[in-house]
C-alpha positions as CSV (number, residue, x, y, z in Angstrom):
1,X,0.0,0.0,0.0
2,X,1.2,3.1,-0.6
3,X,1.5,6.3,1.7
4,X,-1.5,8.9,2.0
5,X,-0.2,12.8,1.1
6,X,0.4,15.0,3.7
7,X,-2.0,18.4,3.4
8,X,-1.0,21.3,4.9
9,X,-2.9,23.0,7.4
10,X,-3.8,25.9,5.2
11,X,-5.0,23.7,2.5
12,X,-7.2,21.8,4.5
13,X,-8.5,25.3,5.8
14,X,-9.2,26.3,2.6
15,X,-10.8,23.0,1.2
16,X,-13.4,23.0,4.2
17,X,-14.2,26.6,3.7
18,X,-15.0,25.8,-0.1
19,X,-16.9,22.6,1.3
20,X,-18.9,25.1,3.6
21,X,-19.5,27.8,1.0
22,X,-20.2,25.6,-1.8
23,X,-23.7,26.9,-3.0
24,X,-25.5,24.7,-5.0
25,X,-22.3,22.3,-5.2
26,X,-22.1,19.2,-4.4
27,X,-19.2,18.0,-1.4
28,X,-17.7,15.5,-4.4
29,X,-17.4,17.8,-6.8
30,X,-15.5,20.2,-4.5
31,X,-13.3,17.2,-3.7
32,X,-12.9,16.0,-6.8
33,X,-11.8,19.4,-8.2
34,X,-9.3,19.8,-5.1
35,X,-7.6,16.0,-5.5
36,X,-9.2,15.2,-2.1
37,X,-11.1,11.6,-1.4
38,X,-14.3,12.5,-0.5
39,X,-14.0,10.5,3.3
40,X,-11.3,12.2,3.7
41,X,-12.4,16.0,3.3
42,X,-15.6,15.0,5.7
43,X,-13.6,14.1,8.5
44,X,-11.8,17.7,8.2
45,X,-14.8,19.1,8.1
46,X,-16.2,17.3,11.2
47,X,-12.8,18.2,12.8
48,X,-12.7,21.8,12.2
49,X,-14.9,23.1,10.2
50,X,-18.0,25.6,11.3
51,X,-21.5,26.1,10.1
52,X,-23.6,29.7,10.8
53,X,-26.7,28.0,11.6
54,X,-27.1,25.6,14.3
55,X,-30.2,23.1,15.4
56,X,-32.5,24.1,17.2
57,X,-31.4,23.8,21.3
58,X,-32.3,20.3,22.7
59,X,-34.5,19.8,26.0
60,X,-37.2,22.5,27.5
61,X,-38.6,24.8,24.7
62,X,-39.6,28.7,26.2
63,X,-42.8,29.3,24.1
64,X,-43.9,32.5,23.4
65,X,-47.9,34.1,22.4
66,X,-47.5,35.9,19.2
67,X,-48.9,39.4,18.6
């Protein structure tokens, strides 16, 4: 077997901000374009990347009356 390439950690910056920007992109055709397996860019992104939006708080909900 043969060794797996060593990324820098600015590259693998970069590749997850591309992942998390992407638009209407798909994740494969972001790794594809950048050389990277498709496994492997997902486990950056579970490792360090960041989303905006996050789910909705788990456990008691505080409801409100609208106006």
């Amino acid at each position: 077997m043969g060794m797996s390439p060593k990324y820098s950690r600015e590259f693998k910056e970069a590749l997850v901000t591309q992942i998390l920007t992407r638009g209407d992109r798909t994740i494969s055709s972001v790794c594809e374009e950048a050389g990277v397996l498709r496994r492997t860019a997902t486990k950056w992104v579970q490792r360090c990347g960041t989303v905006t939006t996050h789910p909705p708080p788990r456990g008691r909900m505080t409801w409100t009356a609208e106006a």
